[in-house]
C-alpha positions as CSV (number, residue, x, y, z in Angstrom):
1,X,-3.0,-19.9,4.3
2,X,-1.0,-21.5,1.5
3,X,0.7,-17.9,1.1
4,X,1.9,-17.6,4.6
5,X,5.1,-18.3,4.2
6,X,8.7,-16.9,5.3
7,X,9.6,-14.4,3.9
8,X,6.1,-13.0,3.8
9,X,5.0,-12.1,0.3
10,X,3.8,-8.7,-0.3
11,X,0.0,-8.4,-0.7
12,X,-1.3,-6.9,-4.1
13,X,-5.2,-5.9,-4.6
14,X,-6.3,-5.8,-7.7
15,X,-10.0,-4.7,-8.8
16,X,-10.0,-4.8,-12.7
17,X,-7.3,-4.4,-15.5
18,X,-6.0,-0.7,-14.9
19,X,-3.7,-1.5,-12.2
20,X,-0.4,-1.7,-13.5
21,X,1.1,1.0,-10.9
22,X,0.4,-1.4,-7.9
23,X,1.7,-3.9,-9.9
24,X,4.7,-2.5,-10.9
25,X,5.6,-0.9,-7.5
26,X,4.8,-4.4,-5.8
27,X,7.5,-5.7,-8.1
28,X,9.9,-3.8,-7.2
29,X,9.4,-4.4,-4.4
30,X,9.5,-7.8,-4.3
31,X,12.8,-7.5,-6.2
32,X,14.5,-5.6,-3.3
33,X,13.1,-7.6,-0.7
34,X,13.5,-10.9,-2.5
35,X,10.3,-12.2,-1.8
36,X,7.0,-13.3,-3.0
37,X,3.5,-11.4,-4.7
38,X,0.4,-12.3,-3.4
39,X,-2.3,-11.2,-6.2
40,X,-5.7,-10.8,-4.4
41,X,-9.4,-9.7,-5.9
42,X,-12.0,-9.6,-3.6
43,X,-15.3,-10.6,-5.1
44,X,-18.1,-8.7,-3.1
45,X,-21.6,-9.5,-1.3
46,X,-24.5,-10.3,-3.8
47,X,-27.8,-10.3,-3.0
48,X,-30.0,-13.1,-3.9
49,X,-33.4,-11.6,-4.3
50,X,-33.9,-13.2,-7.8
51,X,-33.7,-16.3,-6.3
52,X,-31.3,-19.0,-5.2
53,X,-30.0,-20.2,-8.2
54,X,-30.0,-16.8,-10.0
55,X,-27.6,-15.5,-7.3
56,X,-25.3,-18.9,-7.5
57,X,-25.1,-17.9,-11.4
58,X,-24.0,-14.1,-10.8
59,X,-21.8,-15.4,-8.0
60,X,-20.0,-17.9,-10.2
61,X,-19.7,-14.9,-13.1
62,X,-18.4,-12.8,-10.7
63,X,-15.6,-15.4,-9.5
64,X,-14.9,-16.6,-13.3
65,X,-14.4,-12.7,-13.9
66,X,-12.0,-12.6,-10.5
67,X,-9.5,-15.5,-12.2
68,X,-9.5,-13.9,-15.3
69,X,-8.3,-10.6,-13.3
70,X,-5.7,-12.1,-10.6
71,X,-4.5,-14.5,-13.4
72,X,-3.9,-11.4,-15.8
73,X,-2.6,-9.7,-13.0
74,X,0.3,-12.6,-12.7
75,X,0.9,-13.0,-16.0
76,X,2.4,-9.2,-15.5
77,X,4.1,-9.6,-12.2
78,X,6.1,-12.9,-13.3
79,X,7.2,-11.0,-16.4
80,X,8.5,-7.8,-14.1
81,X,10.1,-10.0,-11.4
82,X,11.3,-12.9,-13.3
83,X,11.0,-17.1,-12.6
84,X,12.9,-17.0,-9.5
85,X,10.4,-15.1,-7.0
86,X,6.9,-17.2,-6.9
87,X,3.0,-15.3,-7.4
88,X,0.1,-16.3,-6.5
89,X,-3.2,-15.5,-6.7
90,X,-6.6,-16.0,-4.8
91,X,-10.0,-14.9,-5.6
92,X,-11.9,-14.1,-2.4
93,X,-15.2,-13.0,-1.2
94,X,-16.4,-10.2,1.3
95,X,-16.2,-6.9,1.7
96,X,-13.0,-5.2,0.4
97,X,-12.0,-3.7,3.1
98,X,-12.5,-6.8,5.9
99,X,-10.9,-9.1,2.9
100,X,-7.9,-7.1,2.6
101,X,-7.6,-6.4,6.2
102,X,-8.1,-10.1,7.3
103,X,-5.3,-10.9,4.6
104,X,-3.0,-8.1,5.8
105,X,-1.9,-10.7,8.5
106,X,0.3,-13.2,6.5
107,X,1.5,-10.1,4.6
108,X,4.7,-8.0,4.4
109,X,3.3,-4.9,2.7
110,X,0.3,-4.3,1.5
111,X,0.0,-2.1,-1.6
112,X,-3.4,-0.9,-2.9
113,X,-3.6,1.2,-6.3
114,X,-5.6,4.7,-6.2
115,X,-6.7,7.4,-8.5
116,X,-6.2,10.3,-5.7
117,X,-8.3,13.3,-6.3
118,X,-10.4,13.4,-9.5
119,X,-11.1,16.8,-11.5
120,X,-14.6,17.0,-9.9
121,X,-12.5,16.7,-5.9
122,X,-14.0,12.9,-5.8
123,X,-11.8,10.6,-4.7
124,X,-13.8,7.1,-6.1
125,X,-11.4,4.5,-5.2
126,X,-9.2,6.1,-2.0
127,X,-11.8,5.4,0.7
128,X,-11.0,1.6,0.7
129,X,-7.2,3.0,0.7
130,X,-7.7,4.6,3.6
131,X,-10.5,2.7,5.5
132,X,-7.3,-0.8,4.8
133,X,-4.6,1.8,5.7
134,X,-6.2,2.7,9.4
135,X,-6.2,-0.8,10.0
136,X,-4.3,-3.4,8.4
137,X,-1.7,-5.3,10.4
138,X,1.1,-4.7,7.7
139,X,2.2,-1.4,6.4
140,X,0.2,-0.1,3.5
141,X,1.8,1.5,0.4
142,X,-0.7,3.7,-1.9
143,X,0.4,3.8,-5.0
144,X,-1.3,6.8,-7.5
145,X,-2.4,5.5,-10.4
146,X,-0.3,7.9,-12.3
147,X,2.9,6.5,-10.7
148,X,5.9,5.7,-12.7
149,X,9.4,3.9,-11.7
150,X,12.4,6.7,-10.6
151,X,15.1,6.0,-13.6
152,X,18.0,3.7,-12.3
153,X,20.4,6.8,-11.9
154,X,17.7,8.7,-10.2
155,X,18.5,9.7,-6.5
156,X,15.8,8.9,-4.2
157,X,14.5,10.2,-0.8
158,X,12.3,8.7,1.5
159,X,10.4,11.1,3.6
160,X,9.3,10.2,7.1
161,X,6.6,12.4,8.8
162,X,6.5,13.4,12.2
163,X,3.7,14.9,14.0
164,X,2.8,15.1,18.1
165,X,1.0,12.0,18.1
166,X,3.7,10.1,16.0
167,X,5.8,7.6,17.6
168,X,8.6,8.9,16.4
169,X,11.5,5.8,16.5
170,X,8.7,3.1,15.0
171,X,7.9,5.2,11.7
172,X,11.6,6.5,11.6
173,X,12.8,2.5,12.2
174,X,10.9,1.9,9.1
175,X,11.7,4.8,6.8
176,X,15.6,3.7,7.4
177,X,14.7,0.4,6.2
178,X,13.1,2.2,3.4
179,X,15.6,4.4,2.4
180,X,18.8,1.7,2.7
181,X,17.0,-0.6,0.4
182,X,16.7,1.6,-2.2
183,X,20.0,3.5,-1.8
184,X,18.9,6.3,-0.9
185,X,18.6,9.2,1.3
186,X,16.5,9.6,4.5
187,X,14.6,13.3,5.3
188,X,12.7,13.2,8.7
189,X,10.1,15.9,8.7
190,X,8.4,17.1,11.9
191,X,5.1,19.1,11.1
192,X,1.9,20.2,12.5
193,X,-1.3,17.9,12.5
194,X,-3.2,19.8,9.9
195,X,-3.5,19.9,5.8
196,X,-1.7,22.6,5.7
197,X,1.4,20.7,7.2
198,X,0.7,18.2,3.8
199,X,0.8,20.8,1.5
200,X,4.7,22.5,2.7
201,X,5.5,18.2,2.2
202,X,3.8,18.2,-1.0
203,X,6.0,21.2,-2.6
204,X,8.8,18.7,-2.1
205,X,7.0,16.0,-3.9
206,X,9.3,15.8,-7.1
207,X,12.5,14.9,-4.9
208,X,10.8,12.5,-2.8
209,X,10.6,8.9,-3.6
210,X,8.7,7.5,-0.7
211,X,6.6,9.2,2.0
212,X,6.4,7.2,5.1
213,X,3.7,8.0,8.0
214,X,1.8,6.7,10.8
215,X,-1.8,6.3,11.9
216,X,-3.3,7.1,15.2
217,X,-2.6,4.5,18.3
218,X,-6.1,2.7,17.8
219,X,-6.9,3.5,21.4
220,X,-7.2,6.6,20.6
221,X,-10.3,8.5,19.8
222,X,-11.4,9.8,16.2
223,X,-10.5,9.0,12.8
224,X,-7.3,7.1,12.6
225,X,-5.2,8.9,10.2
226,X,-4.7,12.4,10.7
227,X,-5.4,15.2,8.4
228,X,-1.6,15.3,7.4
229,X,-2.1,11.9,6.4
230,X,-5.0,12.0,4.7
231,X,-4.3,14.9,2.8
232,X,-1.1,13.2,1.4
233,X,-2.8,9.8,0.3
234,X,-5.5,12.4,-1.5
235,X,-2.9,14.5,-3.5
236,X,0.8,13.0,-3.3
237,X,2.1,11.9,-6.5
238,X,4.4,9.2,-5.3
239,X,3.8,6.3,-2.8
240,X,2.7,6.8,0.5
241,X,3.3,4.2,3.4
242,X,1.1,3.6,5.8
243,X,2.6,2.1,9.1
244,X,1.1,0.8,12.7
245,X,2.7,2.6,15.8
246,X,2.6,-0.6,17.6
247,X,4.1,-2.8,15.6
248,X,7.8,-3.4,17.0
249,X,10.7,-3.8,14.9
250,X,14.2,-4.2,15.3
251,X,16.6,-1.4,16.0
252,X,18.4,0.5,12.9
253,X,21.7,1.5,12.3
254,X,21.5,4.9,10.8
255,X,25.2,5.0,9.6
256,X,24.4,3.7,6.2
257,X,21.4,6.0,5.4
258,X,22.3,9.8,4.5
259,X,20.3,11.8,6.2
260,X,20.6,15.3,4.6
């Protein structure tokens, strides 16, 4: 991959023009992390039952309709992050969810734009959040679509949840790393596997920046985010990150992050 570079980029999906919370998190991002944005739309399967060159047509719409989405999508990014961090952009086809996961391998962080819970209790675009979330190989951020920037003098709290299943150093390694980059305070949370475990987190949604969690060790049985999870990609208001229990990291020093 042209992108698989050092430092790894962080991976941006992008499906249409209402994105701009994925695209602004990724920036920041990228700003802290002082690295790259890799802009990605994933062009799905056709079917060529009107004939070969029928489907060759639709397929070259669809991919003419992919540039004009990832190139729109830079043209933001470059005017967030400024000349001196590179974006690119690829058009790609498959299914979403292989595309992004396949991709998720040359990434840093993956963050994928949702519109949580509708009015009806629909959640249209957060399956492929959490179907990319059980199984990339980077961490995945979901960003709400309603997501905006904390104000510079804002403080800000990264919360990292702990349930019985949770390999607890891993997610709290990373919610250090979190919480030192942006300045900020680290609250470690143990709960119950259930909803109702999300909801007592979710009261504390206005003072939390960042809520980090983990996914079920993939040798285990059952769905691979537990309800706690799930219900906070549904119906948090802020970003939620996504993290595999088997990924090793280095180890933290927790002097510099106030843990209150």
């Amino acid at each position: 991959m042209m992108w698989d570079l050092e430092p790894r980029r962080i991976l941006v999906a992008t499906e249409g023009r209402d994105g701009d919370a994925a695209l602004r998190f990724a920036a920041r991002e990228a700003e802290a992390r002082r690295c790259g944005v890799h802009v990605l739309h994933v062009v799905p399967p056709v079917g060529d039952s009107g004939g070969s060159r029928t489907f060759a047509m639709v397929n070259g719409e669809l991919h003419a309709v992919g540039r004009m989405i990832v190139g729109e999508a830079a043209t933001k990014l470059e005017r967030l992050i400024g000349p001196d961090l590179p974006v690119s952009t690829e058009v790609t086809h498959g299914t979403v969810v292989g595309a992004l996961v396949a991709e998720s391998r040359h990434a840093a962080l993956v963050v994928l734009q949702h519109r949580g819970m509708g009015p009806d209790g629909r959640t249209p675009t957060l399956s492929v959040t959490s179907y990319v979330a059980a199984r990339a190989h980077a961490p995945v951020v979901a960003v709400p679509a309603t997501w905006r920037e904390p104000s510079p003098d804002a403080a800000e709290t990264v919360s990292v949840v702990l349930t019985d299943d949770d390999p607890g150093e891993r997610l709290v390694d990373v919610a250090v790393d979190e919480a030192r980059g942006r300045g900020g305070a680290l609250r470690i949370a143990r709960v119950e596997d259930t909803s109702e475990a999300a909801e007592e987190l979710l009261a504390d949604a206005p003072e939390t920046t960042l809520y980090v969690v983990g996914r079920r060790h993939p040798r285990m049985l059952g769905h691979h985010l537990d309800a706690c999870a799930r219900t906070l990609l549904r119906r948090s208001p802020v970003p939620v990150m996504v993290v595999d229990p088997d990924v090793e990291t280095r180890a933290r020093d927790l002097a510099t992050v106030a843990v209150p």
